[in-house]
C-alpha positions, 0 to 999 in steps of 0.5 A, spaced: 500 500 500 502 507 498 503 512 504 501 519 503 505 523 508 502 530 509 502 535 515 504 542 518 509 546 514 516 545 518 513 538 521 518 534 518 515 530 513 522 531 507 527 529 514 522 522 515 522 520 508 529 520 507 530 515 513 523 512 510 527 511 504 534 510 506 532 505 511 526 502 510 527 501 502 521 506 500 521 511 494 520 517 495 515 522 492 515 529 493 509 535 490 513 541 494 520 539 491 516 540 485 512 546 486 519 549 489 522 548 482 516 551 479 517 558 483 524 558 482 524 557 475 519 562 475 523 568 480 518 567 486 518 565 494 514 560 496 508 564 498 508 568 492 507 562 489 502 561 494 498 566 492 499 566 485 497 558 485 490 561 490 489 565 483 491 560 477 489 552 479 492 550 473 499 549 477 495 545 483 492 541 477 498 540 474 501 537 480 495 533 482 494 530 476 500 527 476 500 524 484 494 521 482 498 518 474 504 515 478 500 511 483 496 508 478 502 507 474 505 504 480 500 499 485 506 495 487 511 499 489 513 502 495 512 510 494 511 515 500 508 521 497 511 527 500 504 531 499 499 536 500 494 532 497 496 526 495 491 522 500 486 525 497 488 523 489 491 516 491 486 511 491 489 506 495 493 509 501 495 509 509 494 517 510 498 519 515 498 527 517 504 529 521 503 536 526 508 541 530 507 546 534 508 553 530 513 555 534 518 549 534 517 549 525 519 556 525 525 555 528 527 549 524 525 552 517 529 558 519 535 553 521 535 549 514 539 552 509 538 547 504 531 551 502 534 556 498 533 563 496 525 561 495 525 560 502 529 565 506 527 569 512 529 575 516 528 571 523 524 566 527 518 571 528 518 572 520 518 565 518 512 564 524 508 570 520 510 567 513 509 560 515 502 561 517 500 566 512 502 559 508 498 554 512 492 559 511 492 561 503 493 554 502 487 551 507 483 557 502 485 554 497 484 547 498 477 549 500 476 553 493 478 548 489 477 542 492 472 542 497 477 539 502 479 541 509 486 539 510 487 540 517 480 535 519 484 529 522 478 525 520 481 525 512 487 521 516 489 515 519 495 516 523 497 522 526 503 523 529 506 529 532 513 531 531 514 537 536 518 532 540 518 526 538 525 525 533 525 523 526 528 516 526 523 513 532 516 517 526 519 513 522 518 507 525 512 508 528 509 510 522 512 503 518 509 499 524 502 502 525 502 502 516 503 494 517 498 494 523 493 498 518 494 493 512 493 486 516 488 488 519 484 491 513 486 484 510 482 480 516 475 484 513 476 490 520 475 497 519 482 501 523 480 507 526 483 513 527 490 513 531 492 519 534 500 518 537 502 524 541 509 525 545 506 526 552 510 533 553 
C-alpha cells in the first residue's frame, strides 16, 4: 500500500522520508520539491507562489494530476508521497498527517539552509508570520478548489506529532502502525483513527 505523508509546514515530513527511504527501502515522492522548482524557475518565494497558485489552479492541477498518474502507474511499489494532497488523489493509501507546534517549525525552517533563496527569512518571528500566512492561503485554497479541509484529522489515519518526538523513532512508528493498518484491513476490520502524541 502507498503512504501519503502530509502535515504542518516545518513538521518534518522531507527529514522522515529520507530515513523512510534510506532505511526502510521506500521511494520517495515529493509535490513541494516540485512546486519549489516551479517558483524558482519562475523568480518567486514560496508564498508568492502561494498566492499566485490561490489565483491560477492550473499549477495545483498540474501537480495533482500527476500524484494521482504515478500511483496508478505504480500499485506495487513502495512510494511515500511527500504531499499536500496526495491522500486525497491516491486511491489506495495509509494517510498519515504529521503536526508541530508553530513555534518549534519556525525555528527549524529558519535553521535549514538547504531551502534556498525561495525560502529565506529575516528571523524566527518572520518565518512564524510567513509560515502561517502559508498554512492559511493554502487551507483557502484547498477549500476553493477542492472542497477539502486539510487540517480535519478525520481525512487521516495516523497522526503523529513531531514537536518532540525525533525523526528516526516517526519513522518507525509510522512503518509499524502502516503494517498494523494493512493486516488488519486484510482480516475484513475497519482501523480507526490513531492519534500518537509525545506526552510533553
Amino acid at each position: 500500500m502507498h503512504i501519503t505523508l502530509t502535515g504542518n509546514l516545518g513538521s518534518g515530513k522531507s527529514t522522515i522520508c529520507k530515513i523512510l527511504e534510506e532505511k526502510y527501502g521506500k521511494e520517495i515522492y515529493s509535490t513541494g520539491k516540485v512546486q519549489r522548482s516551479i517558483a524558482e524557475e519562475m523568480g518567486m518565494n514560496v508564498l508568492e507562489m502561494n498566492e499566485l497558485m490561490k489565483k491560477d489552479h492550473k499549477y495545483d492541477h498540474l501537480i495533482d494530476d500527476t500524484t494521482a498518474k504515478i500511483a496508478r502507474e505504480n500499485p506495487d511499489k513502495p512510494i511515500v508521497f511527500d504531499s499536500r494532497l496526495a491522500w486525497n488523489f491516491v486511491e489506495t493509501s495509509f494517510k498519515v498527517f504529521l503536526s508541530v507546534s508553530l513555534d518549534i517549525a519556525a525555528e527549524r525552517v529558519y535553521s535549514d539552509k538547504k531551502r534556498g533563496e525561495v525560502e529565506e527569512y529575516s528571523s524566527v518571528e518572520d518565518t512564524k508570520a510567513n509560515l502561517k500566512k502559508r498554512a492559511e492561503i493554502e487551507n483557502i485554497r484547498y477549500k476553493d478548489i477542492y472542497g477539502l479541509d486539510y487540517f480535519n484529522f478525520n481525512n487521516y489515519n495516523l497522526i503523529l506529532d513531531s514537536t518532540f518526538c525525533t525523526p528516526e523513532c516517526l519513522a518507525s512508528l509510522l512503518i509499524q502502525e502502516a503494517a498494523e493498518y494493512e493486516q488488519k484491513l486484510a482480516a475484513g476490520e475497519t482501523p480507526s483513527l490513531k492519534i500518537l502524541m509525545f506526552p510533553k
